[in-house]
Predicted model as a PDB file, atoms N, CA, C, CB and O in Angstrom, pLDDT in the B-factor column:
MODEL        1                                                                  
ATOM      1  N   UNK A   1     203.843 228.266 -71.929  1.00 56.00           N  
ATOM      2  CA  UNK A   1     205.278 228.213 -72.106  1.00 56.00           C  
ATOM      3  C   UNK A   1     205.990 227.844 -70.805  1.00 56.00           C  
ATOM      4  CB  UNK A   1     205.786 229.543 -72.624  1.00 56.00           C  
ATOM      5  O   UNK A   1     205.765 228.490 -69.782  1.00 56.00           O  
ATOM      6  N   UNK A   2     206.975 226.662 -70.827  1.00 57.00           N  
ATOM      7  CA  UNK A   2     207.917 227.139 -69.358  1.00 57.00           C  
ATOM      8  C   UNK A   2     208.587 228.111 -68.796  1.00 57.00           C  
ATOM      9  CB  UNK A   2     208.767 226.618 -69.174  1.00 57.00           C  
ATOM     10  O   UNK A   2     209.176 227.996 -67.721  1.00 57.00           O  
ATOM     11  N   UNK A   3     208.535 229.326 -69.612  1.00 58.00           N  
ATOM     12  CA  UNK A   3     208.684 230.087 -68.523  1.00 58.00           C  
ATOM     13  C   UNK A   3     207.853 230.898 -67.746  1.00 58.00           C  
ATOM     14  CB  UNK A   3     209.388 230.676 -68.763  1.00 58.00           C  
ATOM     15  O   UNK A   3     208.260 231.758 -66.966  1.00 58.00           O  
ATOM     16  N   UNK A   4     206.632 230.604 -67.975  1.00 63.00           N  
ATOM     17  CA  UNK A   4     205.769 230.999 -67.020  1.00 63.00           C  
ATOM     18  C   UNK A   4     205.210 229.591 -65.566  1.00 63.00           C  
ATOM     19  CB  UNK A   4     204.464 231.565 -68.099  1.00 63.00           C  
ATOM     20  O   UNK A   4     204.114 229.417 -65.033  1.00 63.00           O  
ATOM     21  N   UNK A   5     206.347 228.972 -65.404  1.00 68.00           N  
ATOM     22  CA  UNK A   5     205.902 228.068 -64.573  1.00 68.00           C  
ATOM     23  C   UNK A   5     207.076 228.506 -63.552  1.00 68.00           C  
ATOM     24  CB  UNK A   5     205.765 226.485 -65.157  1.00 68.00           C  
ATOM     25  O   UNK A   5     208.197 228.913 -63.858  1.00 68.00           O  
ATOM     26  N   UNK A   6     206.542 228.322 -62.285  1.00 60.00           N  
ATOM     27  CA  UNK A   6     206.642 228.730 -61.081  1.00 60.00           C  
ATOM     28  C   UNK A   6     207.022 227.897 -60.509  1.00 60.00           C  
ATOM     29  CB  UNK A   6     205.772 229.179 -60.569  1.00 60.00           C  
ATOM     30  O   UNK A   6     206.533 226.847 -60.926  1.00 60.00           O  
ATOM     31  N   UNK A   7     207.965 227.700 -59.371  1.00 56.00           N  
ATOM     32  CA  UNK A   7     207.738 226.821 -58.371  1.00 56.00           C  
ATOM     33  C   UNK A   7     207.025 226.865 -57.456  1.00 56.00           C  
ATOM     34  CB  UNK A   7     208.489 226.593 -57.927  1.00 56.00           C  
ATOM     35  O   UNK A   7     207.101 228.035 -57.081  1.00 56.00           O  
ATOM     36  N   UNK A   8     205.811 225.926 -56.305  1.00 54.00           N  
ATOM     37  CA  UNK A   8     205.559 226.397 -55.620  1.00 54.00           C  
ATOM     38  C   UNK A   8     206.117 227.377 -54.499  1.00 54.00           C  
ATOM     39  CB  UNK A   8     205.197 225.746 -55.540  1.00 54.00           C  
ATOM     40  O   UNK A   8     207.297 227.603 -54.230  1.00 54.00           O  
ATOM     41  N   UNK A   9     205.123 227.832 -53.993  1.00 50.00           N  
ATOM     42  CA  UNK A   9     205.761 229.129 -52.846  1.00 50.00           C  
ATOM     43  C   UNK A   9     205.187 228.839 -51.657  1.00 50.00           C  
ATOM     44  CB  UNK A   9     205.342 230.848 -53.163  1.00 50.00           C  
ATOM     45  O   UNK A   9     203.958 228.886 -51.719  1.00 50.00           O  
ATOM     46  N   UNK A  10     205.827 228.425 -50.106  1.00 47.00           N  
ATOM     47  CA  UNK A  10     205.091 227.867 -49.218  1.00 47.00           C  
ATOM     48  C   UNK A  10     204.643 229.049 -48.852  1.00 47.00           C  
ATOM     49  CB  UNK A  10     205.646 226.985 -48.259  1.00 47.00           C  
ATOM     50  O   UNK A  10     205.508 229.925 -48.841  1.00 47.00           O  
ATOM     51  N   UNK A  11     203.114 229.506 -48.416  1.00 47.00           N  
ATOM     52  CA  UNK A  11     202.391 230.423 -47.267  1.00 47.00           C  
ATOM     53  C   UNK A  11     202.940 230.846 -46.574  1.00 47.00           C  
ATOM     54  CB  UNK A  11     201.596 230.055 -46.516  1.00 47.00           C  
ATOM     55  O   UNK A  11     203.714 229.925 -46.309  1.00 47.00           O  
ATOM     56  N   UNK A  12     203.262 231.807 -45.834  1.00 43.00           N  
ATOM     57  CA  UNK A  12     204.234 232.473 -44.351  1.00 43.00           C  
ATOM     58  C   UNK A  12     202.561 232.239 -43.537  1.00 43.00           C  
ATOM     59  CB  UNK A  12     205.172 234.883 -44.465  1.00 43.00           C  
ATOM     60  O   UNK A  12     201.556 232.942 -43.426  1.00 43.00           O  
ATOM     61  N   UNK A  13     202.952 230.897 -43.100  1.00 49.00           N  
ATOM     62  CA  UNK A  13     201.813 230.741 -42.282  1.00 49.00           C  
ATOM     63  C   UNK A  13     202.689 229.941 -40.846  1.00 49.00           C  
ATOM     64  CB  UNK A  13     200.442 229.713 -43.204  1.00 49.00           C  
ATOM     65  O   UNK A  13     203.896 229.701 -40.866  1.00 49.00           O  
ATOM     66  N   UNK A  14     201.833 229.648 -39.757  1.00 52.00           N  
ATOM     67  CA  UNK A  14     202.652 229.189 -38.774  1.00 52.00           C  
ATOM     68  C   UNK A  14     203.818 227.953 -39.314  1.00 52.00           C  
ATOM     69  CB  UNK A  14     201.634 228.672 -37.646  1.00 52.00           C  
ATOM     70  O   UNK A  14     203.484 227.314 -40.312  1.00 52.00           O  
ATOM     71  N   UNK A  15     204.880 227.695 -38.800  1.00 51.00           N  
ATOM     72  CA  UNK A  15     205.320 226.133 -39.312  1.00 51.00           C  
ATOM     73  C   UNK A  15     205.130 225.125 -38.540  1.00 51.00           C  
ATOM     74  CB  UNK A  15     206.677 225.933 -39.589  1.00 51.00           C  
ATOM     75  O   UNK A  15     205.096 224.951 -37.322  1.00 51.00           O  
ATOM     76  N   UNK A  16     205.013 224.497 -39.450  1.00 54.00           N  
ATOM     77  CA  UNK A  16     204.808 222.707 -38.832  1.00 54.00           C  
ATOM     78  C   UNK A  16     204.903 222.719 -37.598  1.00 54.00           C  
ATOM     79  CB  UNK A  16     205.933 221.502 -39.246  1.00 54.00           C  
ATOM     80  O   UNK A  16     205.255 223.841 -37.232  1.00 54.00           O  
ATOM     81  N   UNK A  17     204.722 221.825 -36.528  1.00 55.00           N  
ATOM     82  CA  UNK A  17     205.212 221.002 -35.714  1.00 55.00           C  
ATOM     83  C   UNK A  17     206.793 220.501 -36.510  1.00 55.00           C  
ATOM     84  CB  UNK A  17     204.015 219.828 -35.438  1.00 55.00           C  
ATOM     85  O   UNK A  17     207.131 220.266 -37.670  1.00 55.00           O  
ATOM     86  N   UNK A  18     207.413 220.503 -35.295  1.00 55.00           N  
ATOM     87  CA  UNK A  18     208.718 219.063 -35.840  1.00 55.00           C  
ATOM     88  C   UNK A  18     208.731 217.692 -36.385  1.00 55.00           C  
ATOM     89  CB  UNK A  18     209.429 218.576 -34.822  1.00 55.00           C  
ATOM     90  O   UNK A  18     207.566 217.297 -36.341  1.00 55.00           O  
ATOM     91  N   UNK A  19     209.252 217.071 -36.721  1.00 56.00           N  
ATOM     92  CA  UNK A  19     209.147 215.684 -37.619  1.00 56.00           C  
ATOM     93  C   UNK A  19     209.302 214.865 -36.367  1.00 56.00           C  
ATOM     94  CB  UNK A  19     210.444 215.345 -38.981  1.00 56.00           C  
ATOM     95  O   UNK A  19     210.252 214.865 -35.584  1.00 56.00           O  
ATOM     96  N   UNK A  20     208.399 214.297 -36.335  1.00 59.00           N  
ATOM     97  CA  UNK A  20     207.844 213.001 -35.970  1.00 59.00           C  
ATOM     98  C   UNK A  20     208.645 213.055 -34.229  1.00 59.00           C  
ATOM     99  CB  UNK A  20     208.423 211.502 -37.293  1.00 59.00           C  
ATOM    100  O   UNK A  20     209.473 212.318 -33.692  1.00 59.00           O  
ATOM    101  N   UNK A  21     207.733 214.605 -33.646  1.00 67.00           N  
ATOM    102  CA  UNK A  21     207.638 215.203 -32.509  1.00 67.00           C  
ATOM    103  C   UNK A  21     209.037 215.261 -31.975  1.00 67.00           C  
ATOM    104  CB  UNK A  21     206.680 214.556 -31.661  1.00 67.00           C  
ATOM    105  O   UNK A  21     209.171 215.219 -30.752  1.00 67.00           O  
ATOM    106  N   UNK A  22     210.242 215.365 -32.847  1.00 74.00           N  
ATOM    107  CA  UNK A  22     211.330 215.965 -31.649  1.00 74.00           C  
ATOM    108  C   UNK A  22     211.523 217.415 -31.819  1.00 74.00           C  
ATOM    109  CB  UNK A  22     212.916 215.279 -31.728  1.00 74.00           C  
ATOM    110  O   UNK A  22     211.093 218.191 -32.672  1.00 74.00           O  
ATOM    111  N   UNK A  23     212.167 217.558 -30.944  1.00 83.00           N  
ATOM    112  CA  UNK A  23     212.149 218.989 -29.848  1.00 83.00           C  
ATOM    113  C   UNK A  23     213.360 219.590 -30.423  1.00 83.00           C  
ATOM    114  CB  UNK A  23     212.347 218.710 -27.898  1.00 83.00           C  
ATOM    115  O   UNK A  23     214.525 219.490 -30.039  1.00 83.00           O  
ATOM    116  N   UNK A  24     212.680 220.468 -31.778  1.00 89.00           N  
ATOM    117  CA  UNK A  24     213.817 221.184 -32.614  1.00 89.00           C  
ATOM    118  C   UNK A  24     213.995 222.869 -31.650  1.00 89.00           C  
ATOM    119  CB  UNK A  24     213.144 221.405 -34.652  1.00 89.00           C  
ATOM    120  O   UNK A  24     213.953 223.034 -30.430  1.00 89.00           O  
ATOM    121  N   UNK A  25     214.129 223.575 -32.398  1.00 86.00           N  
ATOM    122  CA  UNK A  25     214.685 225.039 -31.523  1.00 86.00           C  
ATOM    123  C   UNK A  25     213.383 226.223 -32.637  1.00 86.00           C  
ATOM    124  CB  UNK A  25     217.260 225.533 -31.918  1.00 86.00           C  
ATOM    125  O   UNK A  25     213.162 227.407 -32.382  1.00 86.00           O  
ATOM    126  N   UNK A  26     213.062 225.818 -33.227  1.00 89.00           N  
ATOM    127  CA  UNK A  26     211.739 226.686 -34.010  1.00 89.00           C  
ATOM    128  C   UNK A  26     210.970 227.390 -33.182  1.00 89.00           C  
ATOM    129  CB  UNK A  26     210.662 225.810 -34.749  1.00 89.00           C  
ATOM    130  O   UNK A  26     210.383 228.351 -33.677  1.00 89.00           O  
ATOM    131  N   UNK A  27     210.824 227.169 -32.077  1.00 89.00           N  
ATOM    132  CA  UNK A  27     209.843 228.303 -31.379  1.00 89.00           C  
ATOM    133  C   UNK A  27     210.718 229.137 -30.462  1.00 89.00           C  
ATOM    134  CB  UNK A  27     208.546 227.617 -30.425  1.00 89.00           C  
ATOM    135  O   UNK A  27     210.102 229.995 -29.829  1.00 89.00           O  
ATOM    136  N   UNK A  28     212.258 229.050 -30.223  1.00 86.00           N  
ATOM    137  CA  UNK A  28     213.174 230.057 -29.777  1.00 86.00           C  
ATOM    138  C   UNK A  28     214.220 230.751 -31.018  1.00 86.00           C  
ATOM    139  CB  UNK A  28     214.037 229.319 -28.609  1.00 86.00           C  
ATOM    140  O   UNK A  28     215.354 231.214 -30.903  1.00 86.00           O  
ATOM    141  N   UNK A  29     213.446 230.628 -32.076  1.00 86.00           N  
ATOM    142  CA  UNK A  29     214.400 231.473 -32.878  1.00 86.00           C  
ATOM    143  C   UNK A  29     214.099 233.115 -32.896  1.00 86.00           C  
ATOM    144  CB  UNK A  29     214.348 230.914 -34.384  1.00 86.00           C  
ATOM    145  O   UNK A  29     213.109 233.755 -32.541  1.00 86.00           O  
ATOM    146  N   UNK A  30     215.286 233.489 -33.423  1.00 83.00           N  
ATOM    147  CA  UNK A  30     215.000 235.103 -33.575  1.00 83.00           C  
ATOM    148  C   UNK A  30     216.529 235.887 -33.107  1.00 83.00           C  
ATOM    149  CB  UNK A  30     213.502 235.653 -32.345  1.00 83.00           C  
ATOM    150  O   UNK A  30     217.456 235.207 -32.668  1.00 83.00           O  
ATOM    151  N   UNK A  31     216.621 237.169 -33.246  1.00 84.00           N  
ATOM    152  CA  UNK A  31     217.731 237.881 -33.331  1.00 84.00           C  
ATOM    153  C   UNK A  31     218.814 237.085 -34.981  1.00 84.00           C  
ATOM    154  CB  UNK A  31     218.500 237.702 -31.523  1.00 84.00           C  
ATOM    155  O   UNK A  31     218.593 236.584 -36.083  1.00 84.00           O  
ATOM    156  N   UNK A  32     219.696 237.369 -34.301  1.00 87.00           N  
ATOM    157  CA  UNK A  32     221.484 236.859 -35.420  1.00 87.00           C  
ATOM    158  C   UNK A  32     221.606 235.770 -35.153  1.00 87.00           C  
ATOM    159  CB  UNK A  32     223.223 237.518 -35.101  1.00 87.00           C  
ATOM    160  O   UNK A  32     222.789 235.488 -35.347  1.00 87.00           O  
ATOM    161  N   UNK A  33     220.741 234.412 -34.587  1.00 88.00           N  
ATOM    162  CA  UNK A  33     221.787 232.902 -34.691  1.00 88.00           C  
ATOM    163  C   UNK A  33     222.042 232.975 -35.766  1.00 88.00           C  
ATOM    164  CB  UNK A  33     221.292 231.365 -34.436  1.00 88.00           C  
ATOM    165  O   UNK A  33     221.946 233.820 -36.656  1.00 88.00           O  
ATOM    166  N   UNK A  34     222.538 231.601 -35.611  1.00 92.00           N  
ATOM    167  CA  UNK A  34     222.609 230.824 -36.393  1.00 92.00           C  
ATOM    168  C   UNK A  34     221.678 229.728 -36.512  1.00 92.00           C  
ATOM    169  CB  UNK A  34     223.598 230.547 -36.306  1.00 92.00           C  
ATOM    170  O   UNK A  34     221.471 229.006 -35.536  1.00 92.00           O  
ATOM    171  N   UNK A  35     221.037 229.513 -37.732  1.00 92.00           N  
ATOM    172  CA  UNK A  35     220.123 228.460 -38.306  1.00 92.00           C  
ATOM    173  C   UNK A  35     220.300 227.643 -39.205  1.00 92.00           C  
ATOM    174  CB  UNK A  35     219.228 228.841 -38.690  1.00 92.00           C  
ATOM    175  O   UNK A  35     220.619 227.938 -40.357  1.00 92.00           O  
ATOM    176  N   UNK A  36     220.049 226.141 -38.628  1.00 92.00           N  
ATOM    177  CA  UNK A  36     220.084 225.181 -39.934  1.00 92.00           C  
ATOM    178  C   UNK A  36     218.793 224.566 -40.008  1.00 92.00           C  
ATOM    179  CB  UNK A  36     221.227 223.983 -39.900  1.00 92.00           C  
ATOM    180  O   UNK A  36     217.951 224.424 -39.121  1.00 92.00           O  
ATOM    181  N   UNK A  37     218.775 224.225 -41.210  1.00 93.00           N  
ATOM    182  CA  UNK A  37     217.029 223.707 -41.171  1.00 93.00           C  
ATOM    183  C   UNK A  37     218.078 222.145 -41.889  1.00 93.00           C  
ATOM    184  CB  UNK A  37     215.219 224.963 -42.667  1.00 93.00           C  
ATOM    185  O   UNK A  37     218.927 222.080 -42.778  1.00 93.00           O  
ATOM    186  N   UNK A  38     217.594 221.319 -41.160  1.00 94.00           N  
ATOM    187  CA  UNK A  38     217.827 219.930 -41.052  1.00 94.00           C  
ATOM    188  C   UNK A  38     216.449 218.920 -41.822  1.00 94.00           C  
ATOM    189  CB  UNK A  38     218.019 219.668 -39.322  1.00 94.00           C  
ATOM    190  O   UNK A  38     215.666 218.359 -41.056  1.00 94.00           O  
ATOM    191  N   UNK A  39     216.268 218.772 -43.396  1.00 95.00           N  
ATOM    192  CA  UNK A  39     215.359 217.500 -43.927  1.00 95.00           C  
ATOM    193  C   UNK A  39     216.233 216.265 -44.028  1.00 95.00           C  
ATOM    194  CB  UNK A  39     214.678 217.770 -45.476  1.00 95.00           C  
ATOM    195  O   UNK A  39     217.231 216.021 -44.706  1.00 95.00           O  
ATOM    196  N   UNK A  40     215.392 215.407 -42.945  1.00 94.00           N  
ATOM    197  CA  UNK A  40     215.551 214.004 -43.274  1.00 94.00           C  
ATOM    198  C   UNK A  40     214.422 213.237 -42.300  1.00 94.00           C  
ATOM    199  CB  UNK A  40     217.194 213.496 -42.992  1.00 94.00           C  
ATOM    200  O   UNK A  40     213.999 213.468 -41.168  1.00 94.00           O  
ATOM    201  N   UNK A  41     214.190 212.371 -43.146  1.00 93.00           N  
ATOM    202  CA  UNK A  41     213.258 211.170 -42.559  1.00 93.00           C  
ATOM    203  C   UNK A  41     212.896 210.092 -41.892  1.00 93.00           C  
ATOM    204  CB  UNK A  41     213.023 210.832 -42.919  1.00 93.00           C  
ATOM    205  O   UNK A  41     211.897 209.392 -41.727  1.00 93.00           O  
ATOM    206  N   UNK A  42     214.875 210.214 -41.289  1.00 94.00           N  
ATOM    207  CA  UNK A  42     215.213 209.232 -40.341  1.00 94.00           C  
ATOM    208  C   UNK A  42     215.086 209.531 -38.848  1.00 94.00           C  
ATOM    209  CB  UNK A  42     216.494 208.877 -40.597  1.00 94.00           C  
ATOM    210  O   UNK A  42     216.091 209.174 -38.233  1.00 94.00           O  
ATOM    211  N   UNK A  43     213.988 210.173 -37.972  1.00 92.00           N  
ATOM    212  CA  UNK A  43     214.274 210.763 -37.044  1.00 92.00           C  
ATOM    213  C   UNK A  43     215.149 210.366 -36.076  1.00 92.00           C  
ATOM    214  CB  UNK A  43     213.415 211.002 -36.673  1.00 92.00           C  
ATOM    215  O   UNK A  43     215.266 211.087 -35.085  1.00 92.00           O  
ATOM    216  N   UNK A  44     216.041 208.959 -36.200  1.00 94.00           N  
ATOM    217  CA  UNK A  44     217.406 208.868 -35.256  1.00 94.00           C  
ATOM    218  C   UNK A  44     217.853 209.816 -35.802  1.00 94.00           C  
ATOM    219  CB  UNK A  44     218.433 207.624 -35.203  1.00 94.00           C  
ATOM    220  O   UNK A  44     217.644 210.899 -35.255  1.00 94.00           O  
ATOM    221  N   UNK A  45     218.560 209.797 -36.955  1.00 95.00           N  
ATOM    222  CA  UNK A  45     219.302 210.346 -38.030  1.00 95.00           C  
ATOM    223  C   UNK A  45     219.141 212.075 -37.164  1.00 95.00           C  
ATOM    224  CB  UNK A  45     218.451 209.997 -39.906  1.00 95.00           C  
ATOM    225  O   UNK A  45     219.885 212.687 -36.398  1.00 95.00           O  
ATOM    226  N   UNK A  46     217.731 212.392 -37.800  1.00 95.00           N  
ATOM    227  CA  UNK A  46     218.013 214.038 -37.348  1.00 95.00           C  
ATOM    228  C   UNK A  46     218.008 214.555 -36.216  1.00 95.00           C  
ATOM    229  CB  UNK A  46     217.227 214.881 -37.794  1.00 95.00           C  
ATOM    230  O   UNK A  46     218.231 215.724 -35.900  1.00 95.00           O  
ATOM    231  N   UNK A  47     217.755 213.697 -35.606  1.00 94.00           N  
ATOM    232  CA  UNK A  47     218.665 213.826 -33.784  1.00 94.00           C  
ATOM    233  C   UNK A  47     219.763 214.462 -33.882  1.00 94.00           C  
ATOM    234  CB  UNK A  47     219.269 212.337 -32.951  1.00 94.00           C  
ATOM    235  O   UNK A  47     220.154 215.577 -33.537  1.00 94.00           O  
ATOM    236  N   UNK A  48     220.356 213.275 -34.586  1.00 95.00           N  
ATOM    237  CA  UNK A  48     221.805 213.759 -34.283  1.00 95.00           C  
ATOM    238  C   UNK A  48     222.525 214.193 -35.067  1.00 95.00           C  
ATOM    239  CB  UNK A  48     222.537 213.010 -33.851  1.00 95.00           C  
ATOM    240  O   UNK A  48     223.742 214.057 -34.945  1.00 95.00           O  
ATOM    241  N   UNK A  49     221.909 214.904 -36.196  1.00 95.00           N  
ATOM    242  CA  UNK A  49     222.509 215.772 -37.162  1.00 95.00           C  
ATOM    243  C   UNK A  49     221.955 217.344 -36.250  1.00 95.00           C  
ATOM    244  CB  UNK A  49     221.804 215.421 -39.033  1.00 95.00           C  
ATOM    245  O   UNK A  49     222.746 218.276 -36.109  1.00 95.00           O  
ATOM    246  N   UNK A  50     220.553 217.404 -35.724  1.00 93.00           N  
ATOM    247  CA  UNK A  50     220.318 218.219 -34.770  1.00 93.00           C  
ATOM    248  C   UNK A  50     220.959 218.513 -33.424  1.00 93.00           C  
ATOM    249  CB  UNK A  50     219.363 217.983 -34.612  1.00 93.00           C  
ATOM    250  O   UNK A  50     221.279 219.684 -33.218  1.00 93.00           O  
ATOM    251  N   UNK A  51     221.186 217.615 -32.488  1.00 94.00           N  
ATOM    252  CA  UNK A  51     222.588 217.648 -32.063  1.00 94.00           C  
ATOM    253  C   UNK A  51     223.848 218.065 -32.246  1.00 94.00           C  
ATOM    254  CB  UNK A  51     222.809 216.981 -32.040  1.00 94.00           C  
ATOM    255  O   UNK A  51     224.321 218.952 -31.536  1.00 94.00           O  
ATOM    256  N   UNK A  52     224.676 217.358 -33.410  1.00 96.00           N  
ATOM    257  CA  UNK A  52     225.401 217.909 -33.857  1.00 96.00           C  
ATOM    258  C   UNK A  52     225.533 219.317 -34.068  1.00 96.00           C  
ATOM    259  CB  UNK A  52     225.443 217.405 -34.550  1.00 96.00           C  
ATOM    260  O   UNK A  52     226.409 219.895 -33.424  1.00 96.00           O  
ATOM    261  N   UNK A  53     224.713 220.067 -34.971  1.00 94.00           N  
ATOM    262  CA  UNK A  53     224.528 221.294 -35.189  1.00 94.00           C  
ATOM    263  C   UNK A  53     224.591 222.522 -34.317  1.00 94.00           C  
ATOM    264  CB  UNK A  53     223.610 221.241 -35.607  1.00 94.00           C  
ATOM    265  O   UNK A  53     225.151 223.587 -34.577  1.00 94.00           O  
ATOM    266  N   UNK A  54     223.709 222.078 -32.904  1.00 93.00           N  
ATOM    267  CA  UNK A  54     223.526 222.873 -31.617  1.00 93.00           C  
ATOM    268  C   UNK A  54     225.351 222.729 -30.593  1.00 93.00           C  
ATOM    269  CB  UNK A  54     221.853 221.925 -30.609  1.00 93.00           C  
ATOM    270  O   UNK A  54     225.742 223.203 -29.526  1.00 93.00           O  
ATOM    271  N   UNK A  55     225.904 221.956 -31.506  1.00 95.00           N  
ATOM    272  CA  UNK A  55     227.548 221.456 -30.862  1.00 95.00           C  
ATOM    273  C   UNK A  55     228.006 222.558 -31.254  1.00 95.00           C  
ATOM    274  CB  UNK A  55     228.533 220.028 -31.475  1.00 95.00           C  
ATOM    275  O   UNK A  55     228.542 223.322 -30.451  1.00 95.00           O  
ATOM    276  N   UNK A  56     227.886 222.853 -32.549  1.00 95.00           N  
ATOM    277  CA  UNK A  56     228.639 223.846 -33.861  1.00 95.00           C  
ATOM    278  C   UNK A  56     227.803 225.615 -33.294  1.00 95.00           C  
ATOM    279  CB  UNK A  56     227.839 223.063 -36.172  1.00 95.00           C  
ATOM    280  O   UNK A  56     228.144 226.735 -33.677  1.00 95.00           O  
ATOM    281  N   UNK A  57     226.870 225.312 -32.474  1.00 93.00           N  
ATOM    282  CA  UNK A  57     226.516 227.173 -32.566  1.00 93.00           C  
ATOM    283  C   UNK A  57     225.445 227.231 -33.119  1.00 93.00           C  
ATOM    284  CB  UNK A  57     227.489 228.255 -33.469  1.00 93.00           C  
ATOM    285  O   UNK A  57     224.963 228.348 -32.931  1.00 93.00           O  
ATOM    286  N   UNK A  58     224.672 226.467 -33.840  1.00 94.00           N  
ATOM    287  CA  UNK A  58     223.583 226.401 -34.603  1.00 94.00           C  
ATOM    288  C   UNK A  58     222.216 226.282 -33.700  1.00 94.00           C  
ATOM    289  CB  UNK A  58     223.790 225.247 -35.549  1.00 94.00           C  
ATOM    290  O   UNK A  58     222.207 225.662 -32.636  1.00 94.00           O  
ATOM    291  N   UNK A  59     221.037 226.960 -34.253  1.00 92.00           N  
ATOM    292  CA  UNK A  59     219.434 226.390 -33.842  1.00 92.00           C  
ATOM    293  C   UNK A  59     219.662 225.828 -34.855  1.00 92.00           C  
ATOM    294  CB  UNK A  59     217.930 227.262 -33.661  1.00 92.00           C  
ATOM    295  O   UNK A  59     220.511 226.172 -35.678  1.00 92.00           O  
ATOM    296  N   UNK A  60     218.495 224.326 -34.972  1.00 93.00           N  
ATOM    297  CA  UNK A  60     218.041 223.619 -35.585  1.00 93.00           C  
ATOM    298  C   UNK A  60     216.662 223.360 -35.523  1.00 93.00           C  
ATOM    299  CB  UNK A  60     218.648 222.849 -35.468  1.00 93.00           C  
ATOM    300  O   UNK A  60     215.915 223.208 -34.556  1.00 93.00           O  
ATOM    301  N   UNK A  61     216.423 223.333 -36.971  1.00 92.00           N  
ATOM    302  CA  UNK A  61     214.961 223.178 -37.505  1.00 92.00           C  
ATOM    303  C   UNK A  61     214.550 221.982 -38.003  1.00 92.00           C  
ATOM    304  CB  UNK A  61     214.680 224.032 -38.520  1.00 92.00           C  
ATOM    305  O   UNK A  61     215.379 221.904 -38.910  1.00 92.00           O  
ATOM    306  N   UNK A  62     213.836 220.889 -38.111  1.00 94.00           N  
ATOM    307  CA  UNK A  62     213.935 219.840 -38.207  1.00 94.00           C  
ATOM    308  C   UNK A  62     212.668 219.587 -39.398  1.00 94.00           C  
ATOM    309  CB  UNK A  62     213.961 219.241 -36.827  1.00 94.00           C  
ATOM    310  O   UNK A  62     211.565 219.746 -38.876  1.00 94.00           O  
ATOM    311  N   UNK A  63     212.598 219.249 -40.796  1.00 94.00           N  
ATOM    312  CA  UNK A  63     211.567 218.757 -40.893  1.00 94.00           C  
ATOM    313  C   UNK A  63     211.936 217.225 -41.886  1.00 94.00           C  
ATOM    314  CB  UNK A  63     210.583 219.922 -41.438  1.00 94.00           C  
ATOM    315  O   UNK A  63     213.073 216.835 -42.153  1.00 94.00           O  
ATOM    316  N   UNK A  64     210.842 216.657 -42.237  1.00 93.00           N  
ATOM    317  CA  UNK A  64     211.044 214.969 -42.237  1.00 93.00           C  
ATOM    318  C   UNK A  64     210.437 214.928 -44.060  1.00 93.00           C  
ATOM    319  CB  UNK A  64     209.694 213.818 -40.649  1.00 93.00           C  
ATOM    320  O   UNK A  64     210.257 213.847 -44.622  1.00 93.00           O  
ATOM    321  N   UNK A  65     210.227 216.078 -44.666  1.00 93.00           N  
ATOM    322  CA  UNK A  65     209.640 216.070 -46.029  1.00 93.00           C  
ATOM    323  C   UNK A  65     210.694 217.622 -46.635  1.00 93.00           C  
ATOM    324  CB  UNK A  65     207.499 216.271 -45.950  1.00 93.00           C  
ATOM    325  O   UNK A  65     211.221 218.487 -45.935  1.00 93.00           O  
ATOM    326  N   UNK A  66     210.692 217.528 -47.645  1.00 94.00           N  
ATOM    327  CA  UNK A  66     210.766 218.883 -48.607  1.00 94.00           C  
ATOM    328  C   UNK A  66     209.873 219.483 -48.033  1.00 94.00           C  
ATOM    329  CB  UNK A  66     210.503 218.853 -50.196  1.00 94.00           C  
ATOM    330  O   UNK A  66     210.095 220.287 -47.128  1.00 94.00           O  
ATOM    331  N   UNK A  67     208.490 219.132 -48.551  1.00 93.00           N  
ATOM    332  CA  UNK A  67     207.140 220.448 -48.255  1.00 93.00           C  
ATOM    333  C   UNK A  67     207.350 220.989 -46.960  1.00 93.00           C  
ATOM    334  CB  UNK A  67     205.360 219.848 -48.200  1.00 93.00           C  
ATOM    335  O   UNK A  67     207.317 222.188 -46.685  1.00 93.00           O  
ATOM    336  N   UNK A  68     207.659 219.660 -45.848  1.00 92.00           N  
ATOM    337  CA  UNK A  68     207.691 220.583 -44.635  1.00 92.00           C  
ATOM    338  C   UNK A  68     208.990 221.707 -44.857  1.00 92.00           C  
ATOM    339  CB  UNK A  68     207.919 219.578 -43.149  1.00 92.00           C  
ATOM    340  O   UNK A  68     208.843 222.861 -44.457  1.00 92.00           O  
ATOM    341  N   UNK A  69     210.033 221.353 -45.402  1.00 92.00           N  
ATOM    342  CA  UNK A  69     211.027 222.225 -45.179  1.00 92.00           C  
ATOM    343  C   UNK A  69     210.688 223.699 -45.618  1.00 92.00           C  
ATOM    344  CB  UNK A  69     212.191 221.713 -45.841  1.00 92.00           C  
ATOM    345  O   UNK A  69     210.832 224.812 -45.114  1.00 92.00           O  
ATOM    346  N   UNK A  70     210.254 223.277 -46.598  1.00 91.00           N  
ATOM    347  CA  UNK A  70     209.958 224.715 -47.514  1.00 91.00           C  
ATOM    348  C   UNK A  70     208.353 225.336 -46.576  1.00 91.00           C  
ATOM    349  CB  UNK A  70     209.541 224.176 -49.779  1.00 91.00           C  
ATOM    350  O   UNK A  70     208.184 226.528 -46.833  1.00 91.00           O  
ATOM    351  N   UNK A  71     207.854 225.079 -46.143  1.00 87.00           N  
ATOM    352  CA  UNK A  71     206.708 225.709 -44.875  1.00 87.00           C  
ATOM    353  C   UNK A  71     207.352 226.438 -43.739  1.00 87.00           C  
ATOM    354  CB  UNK A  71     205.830 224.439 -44.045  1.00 87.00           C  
ATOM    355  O   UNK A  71     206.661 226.902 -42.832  1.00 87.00           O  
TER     356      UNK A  71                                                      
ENDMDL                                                                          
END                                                                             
């Protein structure tokens, strides 16, 4: 039946690396920031939506897929 279907559930296992190696804020998180987790596949693009964000008060998390996001 559909309602026994699930969405996957990512592992609480380490996360990713960043998308396509830029230098998100994932390994200084912790306490009350603020966090945005930033998917997109354009890594100009999430530069500077990552940028942006760290303007606003935000860490940023960067990944370049759904799956990564949800990991």
């Amino acid at each position: 039946p559909a309602s026994d279907l699930q969405p996957p559930v990512a592992e609480p296992e380490a996360m990713p690396d960043a998308a396509d190696g830029i230098d998100d804020d994932r390994h200084v998180l912790g306490g009350t920031q603020r966090v945005i987790l930033v998917i997109e596949d354009d890594a100009r693009f999430a530069r500077i939506l990552c940028d942006l964000a760290r303007e606003k008060g935000f860490r940023c998390v960067i990944a370049s897929t759904a799956g990564e996001g949800l990991a």
